[in-house]
N, C-alpha and C positions, 0 to 999 in steps of 0.2 A: 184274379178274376177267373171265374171259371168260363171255358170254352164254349161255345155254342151249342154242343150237345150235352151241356151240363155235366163236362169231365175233366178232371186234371188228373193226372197221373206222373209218379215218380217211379223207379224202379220199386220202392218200397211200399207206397199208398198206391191204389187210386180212389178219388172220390169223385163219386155220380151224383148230382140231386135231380128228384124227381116229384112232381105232384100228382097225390094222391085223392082227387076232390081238393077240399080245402085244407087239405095236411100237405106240407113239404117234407119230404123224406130225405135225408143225405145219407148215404151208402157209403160205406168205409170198407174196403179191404185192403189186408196189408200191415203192414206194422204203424203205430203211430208212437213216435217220439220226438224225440226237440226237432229233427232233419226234417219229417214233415208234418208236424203239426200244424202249421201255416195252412195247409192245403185243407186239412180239417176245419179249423176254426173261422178259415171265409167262407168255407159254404156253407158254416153254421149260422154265420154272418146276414151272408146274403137272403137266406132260407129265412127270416126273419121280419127281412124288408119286401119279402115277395111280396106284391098285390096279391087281394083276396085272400092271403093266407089268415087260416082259425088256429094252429097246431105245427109244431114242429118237433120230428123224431129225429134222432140220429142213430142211426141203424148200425153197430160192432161189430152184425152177428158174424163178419166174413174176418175180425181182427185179429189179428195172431200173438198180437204184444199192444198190450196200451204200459204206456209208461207214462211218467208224472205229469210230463208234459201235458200229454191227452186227456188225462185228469180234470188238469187245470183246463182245459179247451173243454170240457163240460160243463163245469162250473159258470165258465164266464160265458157262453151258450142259454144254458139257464137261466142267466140271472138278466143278459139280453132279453128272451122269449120274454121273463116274470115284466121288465119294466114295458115291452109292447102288448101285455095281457094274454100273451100268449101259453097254453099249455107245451112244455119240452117233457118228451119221454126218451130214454134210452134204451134203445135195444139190443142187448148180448148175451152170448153165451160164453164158454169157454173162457178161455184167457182175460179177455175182459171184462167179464162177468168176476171172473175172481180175482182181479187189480180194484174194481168197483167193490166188492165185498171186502178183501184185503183194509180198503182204507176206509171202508164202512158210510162210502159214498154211495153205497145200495141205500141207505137208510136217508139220504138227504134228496136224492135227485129220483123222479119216477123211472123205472128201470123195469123194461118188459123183458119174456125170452125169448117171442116171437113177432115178427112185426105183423102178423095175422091179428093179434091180440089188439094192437093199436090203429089199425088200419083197416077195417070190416073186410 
């Protein structure tokens, strides 16, 4: 569960979510791999079952490593958002952006490269 100020952090992650209007946004910086994918994936979670929410982004752009794990915590992210009708976009750059392209998960999942783009 995330904290009160919508934070957990590991030495390696921290994840922030924040609402944007009726988009929920979760913040990632830091590496994501099996050690803290967990911390990703509940606030993807959670960002889901927020009241009021229309949309939910998960924001990379600060990620330094996404490994399969983090992949895989997209995926099932997504495919949460699709069964609550919800739109999920990804947003990164760098590294994650080319773990995303690498496994040609750019072409499955919506993937922005700034969260301007998805968030007016």
């Amino acid at each position: 569960m995330l904290g009160e100020d919508g934070r957990v952090a590991s030495p390696l992650l921290t994840v922030h979510r924040e609402q944007i209007g009726p988009t929920v946004v979760v913040h990632a910086v830091g590496d994501v791999d099996l050690a803290t994918v967990g911390q990703l994936s509940e606030a993807l979670s959670e960002a889901t079952l927020a009241p009021g929410v229309e949309g939910v982004v998960a924001n990379l752009s600060g990620v330094g490593f996404l490994g399969s794990a983090g992949l895989s915590a997209l995926v099932v992210a997504r495919n949460e958002a699709q069964k609550a009708a919800l739109p999920f976009t990804v947003v990164a750059e760098g590294a994650a952006r080319r773990a995303l392209a690498l496994t040609m998960l750019d072409s499955t999942l919506t993937v922005a490269d700034r969260l301007e783009d998805v968030v007016g």
